[in-house]
C-alpha positions as CSV (number, residue, x, y, z in Angstrom):
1,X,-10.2,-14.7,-24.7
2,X,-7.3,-17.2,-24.3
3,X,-3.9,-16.9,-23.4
4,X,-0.8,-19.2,-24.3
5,X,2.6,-19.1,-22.8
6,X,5.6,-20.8,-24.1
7,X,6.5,-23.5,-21.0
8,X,9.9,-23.2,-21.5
9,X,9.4,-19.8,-19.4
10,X,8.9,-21.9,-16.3
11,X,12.5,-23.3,-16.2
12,X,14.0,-20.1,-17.2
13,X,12.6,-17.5,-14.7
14,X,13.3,-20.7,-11.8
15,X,17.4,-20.6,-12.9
16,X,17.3,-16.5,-13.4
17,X,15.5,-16.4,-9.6
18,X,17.7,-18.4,-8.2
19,X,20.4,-16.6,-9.1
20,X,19.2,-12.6,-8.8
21,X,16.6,-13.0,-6.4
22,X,16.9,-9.7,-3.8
23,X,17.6,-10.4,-0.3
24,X,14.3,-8.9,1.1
25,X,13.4,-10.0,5.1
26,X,10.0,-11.5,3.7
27,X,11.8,-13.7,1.5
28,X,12.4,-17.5,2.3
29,X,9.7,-17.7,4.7
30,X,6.9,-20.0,4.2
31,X,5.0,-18.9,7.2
32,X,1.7,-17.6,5.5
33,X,1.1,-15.0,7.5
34,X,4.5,-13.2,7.3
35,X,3.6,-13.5,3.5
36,X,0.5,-12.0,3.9
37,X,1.8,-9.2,6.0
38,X,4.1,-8.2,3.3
39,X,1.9,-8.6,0.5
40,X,-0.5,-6.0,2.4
41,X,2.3,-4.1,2.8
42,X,3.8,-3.9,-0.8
43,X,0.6,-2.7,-2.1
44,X,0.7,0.6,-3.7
45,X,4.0,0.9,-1.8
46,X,7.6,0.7,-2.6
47,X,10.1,-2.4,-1.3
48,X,12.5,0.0,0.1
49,X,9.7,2.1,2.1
50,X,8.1,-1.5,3.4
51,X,10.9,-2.7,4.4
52,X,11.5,-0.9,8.3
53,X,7.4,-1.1,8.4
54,X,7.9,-4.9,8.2
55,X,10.5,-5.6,10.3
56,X,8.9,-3.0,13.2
57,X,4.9,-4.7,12.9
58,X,6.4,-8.0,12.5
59,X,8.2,-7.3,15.8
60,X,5.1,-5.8,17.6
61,X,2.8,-8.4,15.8
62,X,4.7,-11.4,15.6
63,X,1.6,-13.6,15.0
64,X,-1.5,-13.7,13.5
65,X,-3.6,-14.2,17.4
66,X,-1.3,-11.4,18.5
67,X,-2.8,-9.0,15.3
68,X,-6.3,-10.6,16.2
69,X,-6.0,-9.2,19.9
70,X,-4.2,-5.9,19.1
71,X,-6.4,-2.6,19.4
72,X,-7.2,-1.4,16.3
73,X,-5.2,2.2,17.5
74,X,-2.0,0.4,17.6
75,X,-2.7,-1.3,14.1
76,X,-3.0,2.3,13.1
77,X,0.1,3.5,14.8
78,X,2.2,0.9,13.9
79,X,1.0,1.4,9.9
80,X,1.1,5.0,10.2
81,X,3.1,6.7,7.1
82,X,2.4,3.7,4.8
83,X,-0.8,5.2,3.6
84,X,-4.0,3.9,2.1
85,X,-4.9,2.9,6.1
86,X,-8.1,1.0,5.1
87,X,-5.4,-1.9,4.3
88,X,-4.7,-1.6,7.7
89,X,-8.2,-2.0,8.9
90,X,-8.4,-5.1,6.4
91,X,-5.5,-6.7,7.5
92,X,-7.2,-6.3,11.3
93,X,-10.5,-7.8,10.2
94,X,-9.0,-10.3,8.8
95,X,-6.8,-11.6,11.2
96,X,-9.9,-11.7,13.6
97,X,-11.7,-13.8,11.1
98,X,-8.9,-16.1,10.8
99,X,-8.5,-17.0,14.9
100,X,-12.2,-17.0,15.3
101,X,-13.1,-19.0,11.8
102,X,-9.6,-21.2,10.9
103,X,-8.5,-21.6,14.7
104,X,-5.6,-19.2,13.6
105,X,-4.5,-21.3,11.2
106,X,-4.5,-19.5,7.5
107,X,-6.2,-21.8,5.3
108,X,-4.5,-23.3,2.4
109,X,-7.1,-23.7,-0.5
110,X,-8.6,-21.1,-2.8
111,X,-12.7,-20.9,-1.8
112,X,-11.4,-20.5,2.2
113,X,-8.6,-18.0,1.7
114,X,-10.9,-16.0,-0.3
115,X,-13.2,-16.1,2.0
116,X,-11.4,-13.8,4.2
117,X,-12.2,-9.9,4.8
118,X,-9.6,-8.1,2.5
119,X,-7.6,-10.8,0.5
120,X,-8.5,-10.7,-2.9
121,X,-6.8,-12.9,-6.1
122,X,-3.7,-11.6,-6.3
123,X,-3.1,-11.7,-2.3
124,X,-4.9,-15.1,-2.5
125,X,-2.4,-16.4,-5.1
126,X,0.5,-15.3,-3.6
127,X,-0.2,-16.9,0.4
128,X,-1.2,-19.8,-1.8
129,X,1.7,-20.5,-3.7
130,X,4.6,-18.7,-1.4
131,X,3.2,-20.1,1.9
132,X,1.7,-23.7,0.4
133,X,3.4,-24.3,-2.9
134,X,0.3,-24.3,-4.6
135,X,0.1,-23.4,-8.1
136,X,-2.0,-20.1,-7.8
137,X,-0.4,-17.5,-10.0
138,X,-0.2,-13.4,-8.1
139,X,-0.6,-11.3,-10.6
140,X,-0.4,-7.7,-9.7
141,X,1.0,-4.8,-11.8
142,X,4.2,-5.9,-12.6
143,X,3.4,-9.9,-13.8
144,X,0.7,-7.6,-15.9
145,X,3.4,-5.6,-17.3
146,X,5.3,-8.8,-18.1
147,X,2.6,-10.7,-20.0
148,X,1.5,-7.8,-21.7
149,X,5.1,-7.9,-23.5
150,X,5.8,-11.5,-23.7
151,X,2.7,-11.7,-25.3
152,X,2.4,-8.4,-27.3
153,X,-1.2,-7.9,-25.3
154,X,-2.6,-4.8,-26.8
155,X,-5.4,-4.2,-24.7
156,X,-5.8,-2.7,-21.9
157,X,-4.3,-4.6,-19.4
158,X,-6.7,-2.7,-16.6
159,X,-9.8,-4.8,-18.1
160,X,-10.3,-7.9,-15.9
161,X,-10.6,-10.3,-18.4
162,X,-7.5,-9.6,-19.5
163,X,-6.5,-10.3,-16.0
164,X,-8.1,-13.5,-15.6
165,X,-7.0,-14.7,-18.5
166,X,-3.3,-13.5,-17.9
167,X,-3.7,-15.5,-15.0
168,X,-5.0,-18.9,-16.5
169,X,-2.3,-18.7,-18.7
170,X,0.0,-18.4,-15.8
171,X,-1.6,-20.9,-14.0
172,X,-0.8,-23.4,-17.2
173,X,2.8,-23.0,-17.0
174,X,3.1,-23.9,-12.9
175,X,4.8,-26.5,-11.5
176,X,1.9,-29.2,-10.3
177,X,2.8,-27.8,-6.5
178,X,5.8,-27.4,-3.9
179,X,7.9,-24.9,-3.6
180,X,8.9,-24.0,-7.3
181,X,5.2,-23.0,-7.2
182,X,6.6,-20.0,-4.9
183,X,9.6,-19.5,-6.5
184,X,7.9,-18.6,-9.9
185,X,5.1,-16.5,-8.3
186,X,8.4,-14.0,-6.8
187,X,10.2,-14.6,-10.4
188,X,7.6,-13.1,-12.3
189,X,7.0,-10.1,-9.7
190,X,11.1,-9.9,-9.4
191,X,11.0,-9.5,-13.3
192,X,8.7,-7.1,-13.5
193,X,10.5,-4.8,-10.5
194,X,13.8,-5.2,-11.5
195,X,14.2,-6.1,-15.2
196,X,10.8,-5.6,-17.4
197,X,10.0,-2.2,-15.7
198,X,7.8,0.4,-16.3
199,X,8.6,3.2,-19.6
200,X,9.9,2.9,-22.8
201,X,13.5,1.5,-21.6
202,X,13.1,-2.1,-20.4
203,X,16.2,-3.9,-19.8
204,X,15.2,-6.6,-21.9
205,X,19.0,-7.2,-22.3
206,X,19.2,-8.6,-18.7
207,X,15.6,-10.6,-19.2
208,X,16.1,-14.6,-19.0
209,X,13.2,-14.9,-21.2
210,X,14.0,-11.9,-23.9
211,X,13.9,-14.7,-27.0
212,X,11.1,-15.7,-26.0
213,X,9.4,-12.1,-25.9
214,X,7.3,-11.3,-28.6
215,X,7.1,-7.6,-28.0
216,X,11.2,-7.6,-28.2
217,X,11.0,-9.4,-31.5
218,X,8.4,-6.3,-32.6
219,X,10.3,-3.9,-30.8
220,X,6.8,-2.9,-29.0
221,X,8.3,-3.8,-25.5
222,X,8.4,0.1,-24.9
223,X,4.6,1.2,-25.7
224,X,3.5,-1.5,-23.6
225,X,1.3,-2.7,-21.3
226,X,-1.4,-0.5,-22.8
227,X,-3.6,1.6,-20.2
228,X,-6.7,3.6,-19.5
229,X,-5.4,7.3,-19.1
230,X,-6.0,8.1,-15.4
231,X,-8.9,10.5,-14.5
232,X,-7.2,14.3,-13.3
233,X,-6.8,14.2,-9.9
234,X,-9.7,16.6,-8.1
235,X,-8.0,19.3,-5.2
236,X,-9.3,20.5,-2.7
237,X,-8.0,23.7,-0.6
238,X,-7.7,23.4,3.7
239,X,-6.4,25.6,5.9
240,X,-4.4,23.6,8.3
241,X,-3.7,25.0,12.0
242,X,-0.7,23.8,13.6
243,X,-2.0,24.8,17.2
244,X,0.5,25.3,20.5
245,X,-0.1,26.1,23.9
246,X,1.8,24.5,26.4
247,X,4.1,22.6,25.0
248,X,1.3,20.6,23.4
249,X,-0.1,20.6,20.1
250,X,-4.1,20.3,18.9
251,X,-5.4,17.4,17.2
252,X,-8.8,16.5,16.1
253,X,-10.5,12.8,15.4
254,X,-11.6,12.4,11.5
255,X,-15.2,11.1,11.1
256,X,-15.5,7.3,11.3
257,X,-16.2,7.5,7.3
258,X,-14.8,8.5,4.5
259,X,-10.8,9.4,3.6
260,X,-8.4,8.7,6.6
261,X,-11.6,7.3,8.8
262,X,-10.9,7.9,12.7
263,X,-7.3,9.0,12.3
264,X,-6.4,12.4,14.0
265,X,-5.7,15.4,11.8
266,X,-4.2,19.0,12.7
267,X,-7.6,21.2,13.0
268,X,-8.3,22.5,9.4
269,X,-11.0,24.2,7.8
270,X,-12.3,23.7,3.9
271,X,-10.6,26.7,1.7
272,X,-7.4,28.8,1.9
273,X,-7.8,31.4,4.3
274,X,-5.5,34.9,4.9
275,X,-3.7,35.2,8.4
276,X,-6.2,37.8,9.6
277,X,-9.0,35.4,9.4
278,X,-7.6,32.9,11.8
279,X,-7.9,34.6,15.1
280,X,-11.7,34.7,14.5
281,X,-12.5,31.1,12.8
282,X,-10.3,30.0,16.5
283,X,-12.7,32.5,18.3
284,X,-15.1,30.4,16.6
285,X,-14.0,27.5,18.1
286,X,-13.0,29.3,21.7
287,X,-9.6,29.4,21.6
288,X,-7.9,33.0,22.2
289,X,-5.0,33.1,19.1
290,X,-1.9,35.1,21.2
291,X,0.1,35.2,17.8
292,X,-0.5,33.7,13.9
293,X,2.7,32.8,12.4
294,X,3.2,33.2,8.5
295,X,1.3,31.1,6.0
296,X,3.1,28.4,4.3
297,X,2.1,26.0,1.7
298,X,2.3,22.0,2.0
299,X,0.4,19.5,-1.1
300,X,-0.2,15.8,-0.2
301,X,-2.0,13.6,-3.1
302,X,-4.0,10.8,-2.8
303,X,-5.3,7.7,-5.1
304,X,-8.3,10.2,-6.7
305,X,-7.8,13.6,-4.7
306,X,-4.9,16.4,-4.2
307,X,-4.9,18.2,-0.9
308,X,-3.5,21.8,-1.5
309,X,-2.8,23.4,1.9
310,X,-2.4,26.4,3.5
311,X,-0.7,25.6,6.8
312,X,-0.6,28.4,10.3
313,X,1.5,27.8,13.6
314,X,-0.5,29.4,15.8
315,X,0.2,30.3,19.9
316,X,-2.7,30.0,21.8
317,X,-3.7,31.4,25.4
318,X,-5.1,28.1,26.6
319,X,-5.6,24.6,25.7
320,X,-9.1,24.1,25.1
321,X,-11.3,24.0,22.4
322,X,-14.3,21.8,21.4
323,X,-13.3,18.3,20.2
324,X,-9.9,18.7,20.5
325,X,-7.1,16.7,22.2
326,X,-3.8,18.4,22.6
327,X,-1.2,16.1,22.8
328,X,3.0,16.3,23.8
329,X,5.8,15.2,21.6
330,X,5.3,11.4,23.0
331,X,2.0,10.9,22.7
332,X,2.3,12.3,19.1
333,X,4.7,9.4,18.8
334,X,4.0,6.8,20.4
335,X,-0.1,6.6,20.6
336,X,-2.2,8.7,18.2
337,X,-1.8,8.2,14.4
338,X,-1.4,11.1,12.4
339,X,-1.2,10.8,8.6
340,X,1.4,11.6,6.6
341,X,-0.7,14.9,5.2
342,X,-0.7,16.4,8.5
343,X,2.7,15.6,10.0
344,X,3.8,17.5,6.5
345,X,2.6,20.7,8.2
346,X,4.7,20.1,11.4
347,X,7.4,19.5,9.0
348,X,8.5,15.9,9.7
């Protein structure tokens, strides 16, 4: 399977970038570990939503010794709300690896910097070519979306040959190295966010490289890239207790495994259950319930599951209870990382 891009693309995404390029606080840094950062960041995740995350770890975690060093709770802490936290964990690891194995220094060819815990091709390509103006093509969703329609690709762009060969072709059309090498890995991901986006609507009238687009000449642009449906989400009920006794609230450590590993959730229990069974699962778990406020509903969905919850603010005589911390308003804040799911059901 082979791939062939017109070169002229090169010099036409180079003039479009240079003059549309957004003003994002990762951008004109060649400091390869800022460009990591934000690459880890952007996964899965919007620009606008990275964006304070950025600025507030860059702050805390202005280098990649100071990352190294960091306890892994206020990696989690400072990541919390971004979601899909074993990116976190990765971007940990492999900080450590880098001070201990590179002397801190992020290395700057292809076998080393895939070497590292976490960075795979695309993130590999894009330190590479960003940071070091090598010619590494990134290709992530959005360069996908735009080869699959400059090339009328239709396969299913999830396949990884397609992918490889996507990027081979990509790699073909790349300056030899320096910083145009950069500067056309972020054209083709600003294309795809901005201008080829996703649906039947493209703005292929604002695309630098339209005539040279042969899904616009078919008038295809809109049915692709072509996809594997998704698989139906599975959901699972809980019963989620939103506990209070003076003037602190109950939290519980996940297990060290599986979704949201060692973060703290609000108690729960598996299934939805009716107000008059909470005073005796709590009785259960030696806590005296003094009053069960109204049930209320809250959803949270995941990459392959949907939570469905039943959520109760409950008043309880005493703080106790087996396994559980209870925690104030600061410490909530400021030192134990609760997910997005949970902090749902305190209505944040």
């Amino acid at each position: 399977m082979e791939y062939t891009f017109d070169p002229r693309i090169t010099g036409l995404l180079l003039r479009w970038y240079g003059e549309n390029a957004r003003d994002l606080p990762w951008r004109g840094s060649h400091d390869p570990y800022a460009i990591w950062v934000s690459e880890i960041m952007l996964q899965q995740t919007q620009v606008e939503t990275v964006k304070p995350y950025f600025a507030r770890f860059m702050a805390a975690l202005p280098t990649v010794q100071a990352l190294a060093e960091a306890p892994e709770g206020q990696v989690l802490k400072l990541w919390e709300g971004l979601g899909y936290y074993s990116r976190a964990r990765n971007l940990h690891r492999c900080a450590k690896a880098v001070v201990q194995g590179h002397d801190g220094a992020f290395p700057d060819s292809w076998p080393a910097i895939r070497a590292l815990p976490g960075i795979g091709e695309y993130t590999a390509g894009a330190v590479l070519s960003i940071a070091f103006g090598k010619a590494f093509p990134a290709v992530d969703g959005n360069v996908l979306r735009v080869a699959a329609r400059v090339l009328e690709i239709g396969s299913d762009m999830a396949a990884t040959a397609i992918k490889r060969a996507v990027s081979a072709a990509l790699e073909a059309i790349y300056p030899p190295e320096g910083v145009d090498c950069g500067h056309l890995t972020q054209s083709l991901m600003e294309l795809g966010a901005t201008v080829c986006i996703p649906g039947e609507n493209p703005r292929c009238g604002a695309c630098p490289i339209a005539a040279l687009c042969r899904a616009r000449a078919q008038s295809t642009a809109g049915k692709l890239p072509i996809k594997t449906p998704k698989k139906a989400k599975r959901e699972e009920a809980l019963t989620v207790l939103i506990l209070h006794s003076e003037g602190r609230i109950a939290i519980r450590q996940r297990p060290a495994s599986g979704l949201l590993a060692s973060l703290w959730q609000l108690p729960s229990a598996p299934g939805h259950l009716e107000r008059e069974e909470i005073p005796r699962l709590l009785d259960d778990w030696g806590i005296e319930a003094l009053d069960v406020g109204e049930g209320f509903a809250r959803t949270h969905i995941f990459t392959h599951v949907r939570w469905d919850m039943r959520c109760y603010a409950v008043r309880c005589a005493e703080a106790v209870g087996d396994g559980l911390v209870w925690a104030d308003g600061h410490q909530l804040e400021h030192e134990y990382t609760l997910p997005a799911a949970f902090r749902k059901c305190l209505g944040e």
